[in-house]
C-alpha positions as CSV (number, residue, x, y, z in Angstrom):
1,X,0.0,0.0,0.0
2,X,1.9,3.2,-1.3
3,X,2.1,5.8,1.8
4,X,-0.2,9.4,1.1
5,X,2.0,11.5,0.4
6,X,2.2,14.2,3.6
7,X,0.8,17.9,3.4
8,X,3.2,20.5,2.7
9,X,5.9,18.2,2.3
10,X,7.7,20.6,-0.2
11,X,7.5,23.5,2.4
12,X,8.6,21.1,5.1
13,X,11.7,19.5,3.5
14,X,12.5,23.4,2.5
15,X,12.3,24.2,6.3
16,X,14.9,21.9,7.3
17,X,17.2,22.8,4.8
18,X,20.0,23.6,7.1
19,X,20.1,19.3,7.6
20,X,20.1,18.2,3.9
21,X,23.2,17.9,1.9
22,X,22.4,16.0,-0.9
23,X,19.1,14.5,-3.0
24,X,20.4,11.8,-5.0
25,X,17.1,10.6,-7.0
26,X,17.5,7.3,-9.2
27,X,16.7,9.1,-12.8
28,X,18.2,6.3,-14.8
29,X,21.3,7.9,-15.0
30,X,24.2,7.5,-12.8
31,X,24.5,11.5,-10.9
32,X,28.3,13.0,-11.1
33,X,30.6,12.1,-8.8
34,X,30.9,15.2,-6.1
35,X,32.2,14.4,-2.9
36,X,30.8,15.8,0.5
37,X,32.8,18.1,2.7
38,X,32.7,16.8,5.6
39,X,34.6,19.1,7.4
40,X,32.6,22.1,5.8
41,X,29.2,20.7,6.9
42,X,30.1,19.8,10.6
43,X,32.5,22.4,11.6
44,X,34.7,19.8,12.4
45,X,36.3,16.1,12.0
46,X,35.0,14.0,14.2
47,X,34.6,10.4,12.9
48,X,31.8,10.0,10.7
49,X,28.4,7.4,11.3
50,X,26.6,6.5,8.3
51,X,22.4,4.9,8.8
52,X,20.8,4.0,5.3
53,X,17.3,3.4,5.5
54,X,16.8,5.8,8.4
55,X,13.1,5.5,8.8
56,X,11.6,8.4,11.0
57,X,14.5,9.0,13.0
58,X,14.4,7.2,16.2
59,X,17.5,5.7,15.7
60,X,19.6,8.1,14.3
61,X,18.4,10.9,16.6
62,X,18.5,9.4,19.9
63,X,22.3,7.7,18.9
64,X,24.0,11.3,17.7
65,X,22.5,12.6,21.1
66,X,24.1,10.4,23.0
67,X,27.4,10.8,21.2
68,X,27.8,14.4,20.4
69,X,31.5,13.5,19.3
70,X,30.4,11.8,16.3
71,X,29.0,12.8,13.1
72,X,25.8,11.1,11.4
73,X,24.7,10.7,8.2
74,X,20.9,9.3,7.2
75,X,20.1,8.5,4.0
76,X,16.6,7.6,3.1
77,X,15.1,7.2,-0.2
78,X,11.2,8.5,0.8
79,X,11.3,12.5,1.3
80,X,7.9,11.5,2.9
81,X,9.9,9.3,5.1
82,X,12.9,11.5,5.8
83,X,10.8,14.7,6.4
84,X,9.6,13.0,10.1
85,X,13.2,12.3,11.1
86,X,14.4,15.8,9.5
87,X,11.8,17.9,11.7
88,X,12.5,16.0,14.8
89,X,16.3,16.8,14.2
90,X,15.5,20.4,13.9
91,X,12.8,20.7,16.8
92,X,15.3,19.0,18.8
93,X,18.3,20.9,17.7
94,X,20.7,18.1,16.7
95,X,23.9,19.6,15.7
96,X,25.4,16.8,14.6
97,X,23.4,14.9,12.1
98,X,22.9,15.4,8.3
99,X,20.5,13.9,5.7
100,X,20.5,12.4,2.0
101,X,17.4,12.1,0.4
102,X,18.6,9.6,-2.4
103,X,19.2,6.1,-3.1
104,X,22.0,3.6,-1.4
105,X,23.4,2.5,-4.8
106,X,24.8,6.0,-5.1
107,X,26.4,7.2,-2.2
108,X,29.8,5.9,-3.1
109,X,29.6,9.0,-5.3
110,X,28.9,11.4,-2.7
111,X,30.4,9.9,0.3
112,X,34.0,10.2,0.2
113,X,36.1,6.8,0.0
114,X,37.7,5.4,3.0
115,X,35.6,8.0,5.0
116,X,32.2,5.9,7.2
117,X,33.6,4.4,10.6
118,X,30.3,2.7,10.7
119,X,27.0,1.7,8.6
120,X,23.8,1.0,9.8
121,X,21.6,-1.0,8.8
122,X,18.2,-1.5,10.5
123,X,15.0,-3.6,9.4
124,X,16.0,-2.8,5.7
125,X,13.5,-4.4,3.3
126,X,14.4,-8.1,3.2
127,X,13.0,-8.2,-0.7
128,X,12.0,-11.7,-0.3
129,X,11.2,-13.2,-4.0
130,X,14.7,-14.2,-5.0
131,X,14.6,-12.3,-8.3
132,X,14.2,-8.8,-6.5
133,X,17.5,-10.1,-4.7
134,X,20.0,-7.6,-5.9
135,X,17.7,-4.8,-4.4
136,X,18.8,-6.5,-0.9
137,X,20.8,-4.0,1.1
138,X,23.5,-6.7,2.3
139,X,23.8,-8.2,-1.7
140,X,27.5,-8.4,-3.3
141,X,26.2,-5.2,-5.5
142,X,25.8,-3.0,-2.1
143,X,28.5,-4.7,-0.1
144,X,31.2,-3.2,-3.0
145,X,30.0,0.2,-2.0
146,X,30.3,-0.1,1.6
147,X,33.7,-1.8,1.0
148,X,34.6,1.9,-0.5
149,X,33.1,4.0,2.0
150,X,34.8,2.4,5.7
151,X,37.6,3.0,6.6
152,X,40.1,0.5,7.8
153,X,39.1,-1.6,10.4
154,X,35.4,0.1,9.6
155,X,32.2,-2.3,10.6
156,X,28.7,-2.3,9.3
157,X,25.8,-3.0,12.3
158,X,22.8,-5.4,10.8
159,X,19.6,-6.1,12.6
160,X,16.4,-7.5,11.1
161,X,13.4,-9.6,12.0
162,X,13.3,-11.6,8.8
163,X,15.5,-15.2,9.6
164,X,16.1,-15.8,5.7
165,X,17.4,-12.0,5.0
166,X,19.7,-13.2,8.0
167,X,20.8,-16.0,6.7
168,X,21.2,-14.0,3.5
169,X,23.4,-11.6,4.9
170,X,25.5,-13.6,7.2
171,X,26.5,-15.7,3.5
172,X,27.1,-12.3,1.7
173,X,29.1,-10.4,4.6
174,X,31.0,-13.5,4.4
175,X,31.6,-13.9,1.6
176,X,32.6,-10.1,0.9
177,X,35.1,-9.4,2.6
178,X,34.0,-9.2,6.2
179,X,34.7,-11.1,9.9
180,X,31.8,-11.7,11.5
181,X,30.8,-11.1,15.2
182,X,28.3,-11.0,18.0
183,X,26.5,-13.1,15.2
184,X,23.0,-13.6,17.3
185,X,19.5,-15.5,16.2
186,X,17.6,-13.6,19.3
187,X,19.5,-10.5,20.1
188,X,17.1,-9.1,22.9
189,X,17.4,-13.1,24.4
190,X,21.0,-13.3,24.6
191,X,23.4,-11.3,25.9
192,X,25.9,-10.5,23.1
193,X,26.1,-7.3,24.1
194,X,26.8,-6.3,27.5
195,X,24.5,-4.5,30.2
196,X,20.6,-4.0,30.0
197,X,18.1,-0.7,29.7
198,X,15.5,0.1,32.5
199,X,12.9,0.6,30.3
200,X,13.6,-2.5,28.2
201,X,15.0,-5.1,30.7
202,X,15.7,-7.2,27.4
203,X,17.0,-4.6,25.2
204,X,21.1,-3.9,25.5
205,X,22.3,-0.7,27.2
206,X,23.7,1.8,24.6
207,X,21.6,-0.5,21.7
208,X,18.8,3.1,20.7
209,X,15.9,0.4,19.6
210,X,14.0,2.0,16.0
211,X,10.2,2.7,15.7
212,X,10.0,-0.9,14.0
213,X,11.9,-2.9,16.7
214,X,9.9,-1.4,19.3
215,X,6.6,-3.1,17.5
216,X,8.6,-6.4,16.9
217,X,9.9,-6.4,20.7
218,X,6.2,-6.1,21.7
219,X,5.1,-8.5,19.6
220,X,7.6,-11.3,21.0
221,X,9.1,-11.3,17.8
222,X,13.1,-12.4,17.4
223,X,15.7,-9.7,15.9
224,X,18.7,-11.3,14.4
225,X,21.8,-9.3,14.8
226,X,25.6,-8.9,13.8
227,X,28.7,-6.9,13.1
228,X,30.4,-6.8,10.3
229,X,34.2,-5.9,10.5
230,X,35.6,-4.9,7.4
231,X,39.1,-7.3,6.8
């Protein structure tokens, strides 16, 4: 069911202009390489997070507030997505987080190489028919990319709730070019990670839970975790 599309949402983007550095829209044609300043859009160089898929913000928000000394990058391909996670950024007064409206398959063209101490990926689509495979965030095509962007020693962060994109992804990290840890089928059953929130006794301290893990969590639903470490 395509989302309705949200009122003003020219006006809105507009207003949060200050946090968007880059719309990268799939046209058919491959857009020019032009590589992002980090140092120009931050004010510093602080390491540098990158989240694809960043939802409505939960995430993304909650982690650069908790770590002021590090800069984030969301990229999101729905400006009627992005627009909820841009205005809480701005309402909230986030200094240290910057948006991409655009798709992933291009940010090795705006994202300088070398540059992305870590990747996020959370509760991507899991594109389950096998012939939509190469759309899957963790396939060969996409791990190529983030091979580009981390820098040595970089890791990528995976967390979903579908068992055969798991599989999936454990076989492709594997296979290109990443060790493997904290590899866990039940992340909020185990203890992988060390130390537990309050308000989640199941949920790892420091680990910000998104808007769709929440729902799983509540559910009783698994989430299958694991961190990739470039070699």
């Amino acid at each position: 069911m395509r989302m309705r599309k949200k009122n003003n949402l020219n006006e809105r983007v507009l207003s949060c202009a200050d946090y968007l550095i880059r719309k990268i829209f799939h046209t058919g044609e491959k857009p020019e390489q032009d590589f992002i300043d980090y140092i120009k859009i931050f004010g510093n160089s602080n390491p540098v997070q990158l989240e694809i898929g960043c939802g409505k913000g939960s995430f993304i928000n909650e982690t650069a507030k908790n770590n002021k000394n590090i800069n984030f990058i969301a990229v999101e391909k729905s400006e009627n997505v992005i627009i909820s996670a841009m205005e809480r950024t701005a309402y909230e007064g986030v200094s240290n987080i910057r948006y991409i409206i655009g798709r992933a398959e291009y940010l090795d063209l705006v994202l300088p190489p070398c540059s992305i101490e870590q990747i996020h990926l959370y509760f991507s689509c899991p594109f389950p028919k096998s012939r939509y495979a190469k759309h899957r965030l963790t396939h060969e095509g996409f791990m190529k990319i983030y091979r580009k962007l981390l820098s040595q020693g970089g890791k990528i962060n995976f967390k979903t709730d579908n068992s055969e994109f798991f599989e999936f992804s454990l076989k492709s990290f594997s296979e290109n070019g990443f060790r493997l840890q904290n590899v866990t089928h039940d992340l909020h059953g185990s203890n992988c990670l060390s130390g537990y929130r309050d308000s989640y006794k199941s949920i790892p301290k420091g680990d910000i839970i998104t808007e769709y893990e929440k729902n799983f969590i509540e559910k009783g639903l698994k989430i299958y975790y694991l961190e990739a470490f470039l070699k």
